[in-house]
N, C-alpha and C positions, 0 to 999 in steps of 0.2 A: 556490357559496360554499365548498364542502369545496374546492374545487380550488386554489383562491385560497388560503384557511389554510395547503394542503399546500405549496402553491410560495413561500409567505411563511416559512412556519415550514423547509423546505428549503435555501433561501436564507441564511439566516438562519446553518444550523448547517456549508453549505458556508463561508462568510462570517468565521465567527469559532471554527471547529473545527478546533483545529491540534495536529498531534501523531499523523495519522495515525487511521484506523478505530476500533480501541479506546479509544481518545481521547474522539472522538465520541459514543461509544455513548450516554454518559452524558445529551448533550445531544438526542440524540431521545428517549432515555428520557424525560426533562422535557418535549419537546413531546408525545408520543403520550401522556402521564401529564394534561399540562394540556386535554386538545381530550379526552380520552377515546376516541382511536381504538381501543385494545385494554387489553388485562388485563395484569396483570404476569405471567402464566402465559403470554401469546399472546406478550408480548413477549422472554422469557424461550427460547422456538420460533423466534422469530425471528433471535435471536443465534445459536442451535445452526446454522439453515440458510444464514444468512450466513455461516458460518464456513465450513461445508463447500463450500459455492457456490464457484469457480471465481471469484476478483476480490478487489479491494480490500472486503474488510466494510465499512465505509461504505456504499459504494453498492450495494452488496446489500440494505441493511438497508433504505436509501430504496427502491428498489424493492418491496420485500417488502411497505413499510408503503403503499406506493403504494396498493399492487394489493390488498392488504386489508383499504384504505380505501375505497376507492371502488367494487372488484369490478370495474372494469378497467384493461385495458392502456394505457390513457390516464394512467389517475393512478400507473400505475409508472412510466408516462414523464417523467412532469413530475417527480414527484417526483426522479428520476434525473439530469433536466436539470437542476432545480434546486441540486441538492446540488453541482455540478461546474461551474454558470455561474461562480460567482466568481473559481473558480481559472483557470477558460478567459481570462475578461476579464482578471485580474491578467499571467496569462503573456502572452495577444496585445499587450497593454501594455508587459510592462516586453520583448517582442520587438522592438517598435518603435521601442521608445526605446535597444534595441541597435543593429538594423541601423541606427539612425540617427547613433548615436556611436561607431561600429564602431574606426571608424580613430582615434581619440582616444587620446592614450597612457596619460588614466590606466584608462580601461576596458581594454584591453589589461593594463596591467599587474594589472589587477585579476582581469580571466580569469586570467589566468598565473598569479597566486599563489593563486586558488580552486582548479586545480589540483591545490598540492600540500596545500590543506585535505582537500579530498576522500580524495586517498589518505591521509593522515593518521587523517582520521576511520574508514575501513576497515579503516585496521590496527589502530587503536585497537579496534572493536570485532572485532577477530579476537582480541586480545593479551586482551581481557575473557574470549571466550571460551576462551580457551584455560587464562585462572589455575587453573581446574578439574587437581587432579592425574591425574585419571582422562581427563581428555580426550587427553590426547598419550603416546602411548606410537609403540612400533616400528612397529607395525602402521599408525597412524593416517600417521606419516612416510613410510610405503612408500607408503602409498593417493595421499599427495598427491603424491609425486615420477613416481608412474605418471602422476596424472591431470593434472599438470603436462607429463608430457613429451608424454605421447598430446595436448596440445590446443594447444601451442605449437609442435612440432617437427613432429608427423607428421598435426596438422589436422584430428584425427579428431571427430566432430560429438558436442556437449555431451552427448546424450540417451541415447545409448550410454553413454557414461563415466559418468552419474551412476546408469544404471538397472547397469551393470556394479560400480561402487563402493557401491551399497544391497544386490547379493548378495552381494558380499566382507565387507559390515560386518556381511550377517546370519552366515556365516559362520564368519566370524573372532568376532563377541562374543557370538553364541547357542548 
């Protein structure tokens, strides 16, 4: 029966939790708080190691409350599968109903100008980030014009550039 609760109540917060992890949190809060799987102390551990955890917080959290509900690897699965079904079915879906009006000119033109929402929205939250006075200085302009040309011109692989530009910014601002 807990397994059922957990894939209902998973279901549930995959289903109508939108806004990303943080987002969420609130709404397993309310289920782990209504079924009484844990404390608000336990749950409170559970955000810290979801955060650290390697992944989307969300599904760390299902996992975490999975396997600390049930005591096993079963009900971290479910619960994991749970939390990600809706969005799996929504995407296979609204896939099918691409490749199937692929060639349609207003989907086309509709990819086309999503597009340039996309990068709009990007820059948009670049341009937020950056309102900050202390965020752009000479330094910050040198850093991006290296790690521009090193990744566009001369191909050099991401992990490099970003672990080479975290020595330079402790460097440069510590």
């Amino acid at each position: 029966m807990i397994y059922l609760q957990l894939f209902i109540s998973f279901f549930k917060i995959g289903l109508f939790g939108f806004g990303g992890g943080y987002a969420i949190l609130s709404l397993i809060q309310h289920e782990v708080e209504q079924y009484g799987w844990m404390s608000q102390e336990e749950f409170v551990d559970m955000v810290a190691i979801s955060q650290v955890t390697p992944g989307p917080i969300g599904i760390n959290a299902a996992t975490y409350v999975g396997y600390t509900t049930t005591g096993s690897v079963l009900g971290s699965a479910l619960t994991t599968f749970a939390i990600i079904l809706p969005s799996l079915i929504i995407m296979l879906s609204l896939c099918k109903i691409y490749f199937r009006f692929k060639d349609n000119i207003y989907i086309k033109g509709t990819m086309q100008g999503l597009r340039y929402v996309v990068v709009g929205l990007i820059a948009a939250a670049a341009l937020i980030m950056t309102n900050s006075s202390v965020f752009i200085d000479y330094w910050s302009i040198i850093l991006f014009a290296v790690v521009l040309i090193g990744s566009m011109w001369l191909k050099l692989h991401p992990i490099p550039l970003i672990l080479a530009c975290g020595v330079a910014g402790y460097l440069i601002y510590y």
